[in-house]
N, C-alpha and C positions, 0 to 999 in steps of 0.2 A: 498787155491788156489792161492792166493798173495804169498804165500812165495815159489811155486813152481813155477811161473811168474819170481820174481825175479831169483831162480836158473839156471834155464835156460838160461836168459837175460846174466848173468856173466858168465856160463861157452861159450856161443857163441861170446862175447867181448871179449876184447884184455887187455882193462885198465879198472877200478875202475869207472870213466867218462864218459867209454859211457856206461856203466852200465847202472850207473844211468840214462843218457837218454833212454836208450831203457825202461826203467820202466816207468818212467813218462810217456814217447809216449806209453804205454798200458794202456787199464782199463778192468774189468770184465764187459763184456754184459750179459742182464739179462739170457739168454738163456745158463750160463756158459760159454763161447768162448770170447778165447782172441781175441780183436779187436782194429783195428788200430781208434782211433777217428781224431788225428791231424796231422800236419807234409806234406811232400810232397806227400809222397806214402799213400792214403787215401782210394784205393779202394776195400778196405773188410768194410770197413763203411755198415752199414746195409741200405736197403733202407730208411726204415722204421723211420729213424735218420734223412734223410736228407729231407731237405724244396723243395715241390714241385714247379717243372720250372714252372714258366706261362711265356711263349711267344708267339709268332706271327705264329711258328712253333708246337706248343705244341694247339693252338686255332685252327690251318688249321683243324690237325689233329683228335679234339674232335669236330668239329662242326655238327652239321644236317644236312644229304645227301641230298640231293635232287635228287630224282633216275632219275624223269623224264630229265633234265635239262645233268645229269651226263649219261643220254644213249645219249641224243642230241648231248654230245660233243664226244661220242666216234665214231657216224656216222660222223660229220664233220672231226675229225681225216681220216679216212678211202677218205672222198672227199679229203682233204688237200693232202693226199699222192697221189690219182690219180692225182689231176691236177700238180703237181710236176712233174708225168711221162709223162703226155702229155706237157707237158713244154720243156723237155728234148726230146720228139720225135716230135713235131712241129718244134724244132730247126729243125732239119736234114733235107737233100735237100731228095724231095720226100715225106714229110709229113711219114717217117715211120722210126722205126731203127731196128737194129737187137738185138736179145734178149742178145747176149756177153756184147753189149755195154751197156746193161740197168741193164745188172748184176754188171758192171764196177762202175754203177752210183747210183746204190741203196742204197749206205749209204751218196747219197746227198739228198734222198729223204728220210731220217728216215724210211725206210723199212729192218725189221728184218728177210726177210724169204727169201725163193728162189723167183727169180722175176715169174719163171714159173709159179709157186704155184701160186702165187698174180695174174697174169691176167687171169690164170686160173677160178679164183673165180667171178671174173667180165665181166661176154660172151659180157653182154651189151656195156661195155664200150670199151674194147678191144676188137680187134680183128687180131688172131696169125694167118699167113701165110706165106708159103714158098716162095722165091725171086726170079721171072723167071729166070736170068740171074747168080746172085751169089750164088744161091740155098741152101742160109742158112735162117733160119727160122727169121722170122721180126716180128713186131709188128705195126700199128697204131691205130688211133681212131677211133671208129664204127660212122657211119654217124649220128648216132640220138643226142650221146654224143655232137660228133664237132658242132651240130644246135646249143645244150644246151648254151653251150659256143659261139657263135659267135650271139647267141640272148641276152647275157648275156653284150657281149662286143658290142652290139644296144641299147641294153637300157640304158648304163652308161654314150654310147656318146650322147643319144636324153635327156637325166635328165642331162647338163651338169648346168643349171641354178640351178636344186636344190642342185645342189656339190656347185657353188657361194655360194648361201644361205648358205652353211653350213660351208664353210671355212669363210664368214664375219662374223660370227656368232663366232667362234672361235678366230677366232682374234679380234674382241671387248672383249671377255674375258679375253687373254692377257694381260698384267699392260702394258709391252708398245704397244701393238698393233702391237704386230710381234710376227711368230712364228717360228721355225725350219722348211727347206725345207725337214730335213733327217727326222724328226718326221711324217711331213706326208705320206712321203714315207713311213714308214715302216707301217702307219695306213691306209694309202690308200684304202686298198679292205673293211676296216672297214666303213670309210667317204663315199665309191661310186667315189672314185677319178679312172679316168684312169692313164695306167700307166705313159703315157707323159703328166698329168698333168703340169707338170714345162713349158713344152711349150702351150697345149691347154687352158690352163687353166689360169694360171697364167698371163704369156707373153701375151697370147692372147686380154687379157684383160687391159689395162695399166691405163686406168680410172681407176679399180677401186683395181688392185695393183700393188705392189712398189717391184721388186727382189734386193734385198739389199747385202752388203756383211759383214759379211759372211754367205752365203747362207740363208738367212730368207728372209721374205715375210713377209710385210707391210702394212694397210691399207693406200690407199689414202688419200682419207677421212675417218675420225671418224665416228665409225658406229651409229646407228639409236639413240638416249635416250628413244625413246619411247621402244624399243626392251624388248620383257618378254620369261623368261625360258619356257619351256615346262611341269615344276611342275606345274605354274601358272595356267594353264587348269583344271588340274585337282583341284587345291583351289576353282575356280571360281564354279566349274561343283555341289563338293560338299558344298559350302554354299546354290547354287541354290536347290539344290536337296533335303538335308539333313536337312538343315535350322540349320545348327551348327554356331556359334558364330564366329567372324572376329579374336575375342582374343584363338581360338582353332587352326583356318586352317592357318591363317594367314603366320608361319611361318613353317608349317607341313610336313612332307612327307607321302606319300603313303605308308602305311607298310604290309607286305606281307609273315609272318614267315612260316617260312617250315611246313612240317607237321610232329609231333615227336618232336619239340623244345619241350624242357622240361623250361619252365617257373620257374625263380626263386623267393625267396622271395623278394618282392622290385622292381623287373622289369617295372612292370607298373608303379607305381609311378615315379619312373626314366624315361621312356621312355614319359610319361607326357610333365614332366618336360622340358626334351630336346625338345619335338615338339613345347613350346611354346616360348623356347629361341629364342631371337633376332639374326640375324644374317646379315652382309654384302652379301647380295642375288650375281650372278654372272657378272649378267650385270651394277653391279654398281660400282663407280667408287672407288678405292684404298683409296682415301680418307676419304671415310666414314666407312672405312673397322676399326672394333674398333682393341684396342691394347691387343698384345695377352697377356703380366704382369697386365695388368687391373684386377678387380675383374670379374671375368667367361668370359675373353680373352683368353682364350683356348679353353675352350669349344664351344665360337663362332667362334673361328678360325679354327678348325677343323668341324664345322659344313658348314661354308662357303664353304672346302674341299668337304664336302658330294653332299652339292648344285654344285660346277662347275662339280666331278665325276659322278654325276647323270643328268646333260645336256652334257655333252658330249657325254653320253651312249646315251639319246635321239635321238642325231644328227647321230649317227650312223645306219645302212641299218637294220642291223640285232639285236641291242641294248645289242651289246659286243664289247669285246673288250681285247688281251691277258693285263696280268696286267703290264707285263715287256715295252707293247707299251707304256700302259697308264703313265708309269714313267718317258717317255720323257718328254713329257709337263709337267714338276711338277715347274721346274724352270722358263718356262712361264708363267705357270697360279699362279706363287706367294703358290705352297700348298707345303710348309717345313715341311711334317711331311709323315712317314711309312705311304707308299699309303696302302698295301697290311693290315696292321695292322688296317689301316681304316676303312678299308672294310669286315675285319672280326669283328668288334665292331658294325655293324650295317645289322646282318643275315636277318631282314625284309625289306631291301633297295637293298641290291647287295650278290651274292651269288657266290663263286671263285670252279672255277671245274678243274680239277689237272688229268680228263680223256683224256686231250688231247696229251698226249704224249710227251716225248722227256724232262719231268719234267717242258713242259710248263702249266700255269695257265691261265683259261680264268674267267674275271668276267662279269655275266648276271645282267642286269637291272630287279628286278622280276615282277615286275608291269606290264610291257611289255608281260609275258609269262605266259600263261597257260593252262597247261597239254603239256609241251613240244613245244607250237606251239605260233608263236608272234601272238597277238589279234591283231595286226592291220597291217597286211602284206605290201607291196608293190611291185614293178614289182621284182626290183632287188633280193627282198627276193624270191620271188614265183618262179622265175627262179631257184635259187640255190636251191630251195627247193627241184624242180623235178629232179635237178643232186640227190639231193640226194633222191629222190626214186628211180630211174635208178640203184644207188648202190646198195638199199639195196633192191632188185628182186636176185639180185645173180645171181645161174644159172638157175631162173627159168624163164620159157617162156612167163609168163604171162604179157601184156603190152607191148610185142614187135609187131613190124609191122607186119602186117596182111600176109603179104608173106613169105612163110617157103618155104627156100629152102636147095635142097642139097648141102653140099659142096664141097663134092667128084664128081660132076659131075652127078651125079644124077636125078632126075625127081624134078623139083619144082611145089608144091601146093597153090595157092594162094585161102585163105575161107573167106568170107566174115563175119566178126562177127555184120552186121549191123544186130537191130534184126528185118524189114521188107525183106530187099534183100536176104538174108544171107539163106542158108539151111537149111530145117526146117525136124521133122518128122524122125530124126535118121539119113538122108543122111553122114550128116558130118562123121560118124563114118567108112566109105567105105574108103573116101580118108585118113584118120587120120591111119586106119594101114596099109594103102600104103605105107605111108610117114616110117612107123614105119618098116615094112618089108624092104624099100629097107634101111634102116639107117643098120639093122641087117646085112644083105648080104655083105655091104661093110666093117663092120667092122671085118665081117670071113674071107673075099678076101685081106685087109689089115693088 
């Protein structure tokens, strides 16, 4: 088989020289077949030859789903794209636009399909009608939706002190106690900031920040020393509780592996290990932050990491966060190392879901959630919550306001679903194929 290798090799050459190269750059694989082992062109190389990748990319991609968490983010997806559209139809004078234009603007909204389709799917939220005067078909927001949202943008303005708290709190974390104004912007709906925080918030406040240039924000004063992360609670809650050792919690997190992690050999031992390693906590100051060439100076350096990404996620409304935001602040908060790589090396702490579309990643705090839902809600959350049951009713009727009416002009029914007032004893079923009779007639007459 070599000497018919070689024959070959010579009569496809020109010279004696490269002969010989092309023999050398072959060898027999075991399967008989000539194969390329070295050299530039290498890709008949067998798999089975070459050393497998491990990256950050090759970890996204073999980690443990987490379904509930990964359906969460494909309803958020689905809000994200509505309010993009009522973004783009609030602009317009009259609170409405015409469907041409929303087809014009659909790929500013990451929306892959016909606009028609899509508000179609959504009765609730949209709602399509014809324009007295320019008699081309429009679009605005259904009244219950526009509540959702202007109770949404009530609550961010009355919680303006807890956004304080939350931006001093951040910026004590900070090495110098400033951070990017464009960082918070783009995390803004994350924090519970409104959108003219730069003025309400900031500006408004000159006690207690500093707008600097270029464009960051400053603490006045230095924030609190007494001030503790949000992990601390829970250390405190289980020593009280558990009666576990100060040398166990001490430096611990909360760990929370999916369900299906396949456990290796060594894992716990390791994972031990690191819960009881020492580390520069977030609120402390840069100076006692150990040296990351030290002996196990990385490993508390990147632990430190885990501690500011895990208060951060705290501080946040809904305890996420995309991970491309969370890359802003890395230079602020001192963490020189692959956020996202981070975060995949620690599956019982933060969990990155890649259903949000447009090849964005979000990472969930998991502690915070269980069975798809934060254990410990708040206004801003429970508001955004009901947009999203609102979406996901679809075209079905149920949960809409008690008055059905026609919209062809029709006879409107209004039933009471109280269950003392309301009609009892089969009544309801008289008016309900009224309703359904005259829907039929107009849809033959039209």
């Amino acid at each position: 088989m070599a000497f018919g290798v070689f024959l070959r090799c010579v009569h496809r050459c020109k010279s004696p020289a490269d002969a010989r190269t092309s023999v050398l750059g072959k060898v027999s694989s075991p399967s008989g077949e000539d194969v390329v082992v070295f050299g530039p062109f290498n890709s008949n190389t067998p798999r089975r030859w070459k050393k497998p990748v491990d990256s950050a990319r090759t970890r996204l991609e073999s980690r443990t789903r987490d379904l509930r968490l990964d359906g969460l983010m494909i309803q958020l997806k689905k809000l994200r794209k509505v309010l993009s559209l009522q973004e783009v139809i609030s602009s317009r004078r009259g609170q409405h636009a015409s469907l041409q234009l929303l087809s014009r603007r659909k790929m500013d909204v990451d929306l892959n399909m016909a606009i028609g389709a899509f508000l179609r799917k959504y009765p609730q939220v949209f709602e399509i009608f014809v324009h007295e005067t320019e008699k081309n078909v429009c679009c605005r927001i259904t009244q219950r939706m526009a509540d959702l949202i202007e109770e949404e943008a009530r609550i961010i303005r009355e919680s303006e002190s807890e956004a304080v708290r939350r931006l001093k709190k951040l910026l004590t974390i900070s090495t110098r106690g400033a951070l990017h104004v464009h960082a918070l912007w783009l995390a803004r709906r994350e924090l519970g900031l409104p959108d003219d925080f730069r003025t309400s918030v900031i500006l408004n406040r000159p006690q207690d920040f500093r707008l600097e240039t270029p464009e960051t924000v400053s603490l006045v004063v230095s924030g609190d020393a007494e001030i503790e992360a949000e992990v601390e609670k829970w250390r405190e809650r289980e020593l009280r509780e558990k009666w576990l050792s100060e040398f166990e919690i001490r430096y611990a997190f909360p760990i929370h592996l999916p369900t299906g992690f396949e456990v290796e050999k060594g894992f716990r031992e390791k994972l031990k290990n690191w819960q009881r390693l020492q580390y520069a906590k977030p609120y402390e100051k840069m100076e006692a932050a150990v040296r990351v060439r030290s002996c196990g100076g990385l490993e508390r350096f990147e632990k430190r990491a885990v501690g500011i990404i895990h208060e951060l996620l705290s501080l946040t409304v809904e305890k996420m966060i995309e991970v491309e935001r969370l890359s802003h602040f890395r230079r602020d908060f001192a963490m020189e190392v692959n956020v996202r790589e981070l975060l995949l090396k620690h599956p019982g702490i933060f969990y990155i879901s890649t259903k949000g579309g447009g090849g964005s990643q979000v990472v969930f705090l998991r502690e915070a959630y269980r069975r798809g839902c934060l254990m410990e809600p708040n206004s801003i959350y429970s508001v955004r919550r009901r947009m999203l049951d609102l979406i996901s009713m679809g075209r079905r009727t149920s949960g809409c306001p008690n008055q059905l009416t026609e919209p062809e002009g029709g006879v409107g029914h209004e039933m009471s679903r109280d269950p003392v007032e309301g009609q009892r004893g089969g009544q309801w079923v008289l008016p309900l194929l009224e309703i359904l009779s005259q829907r039929g007639i107009h849809k033959f007459l039209h």
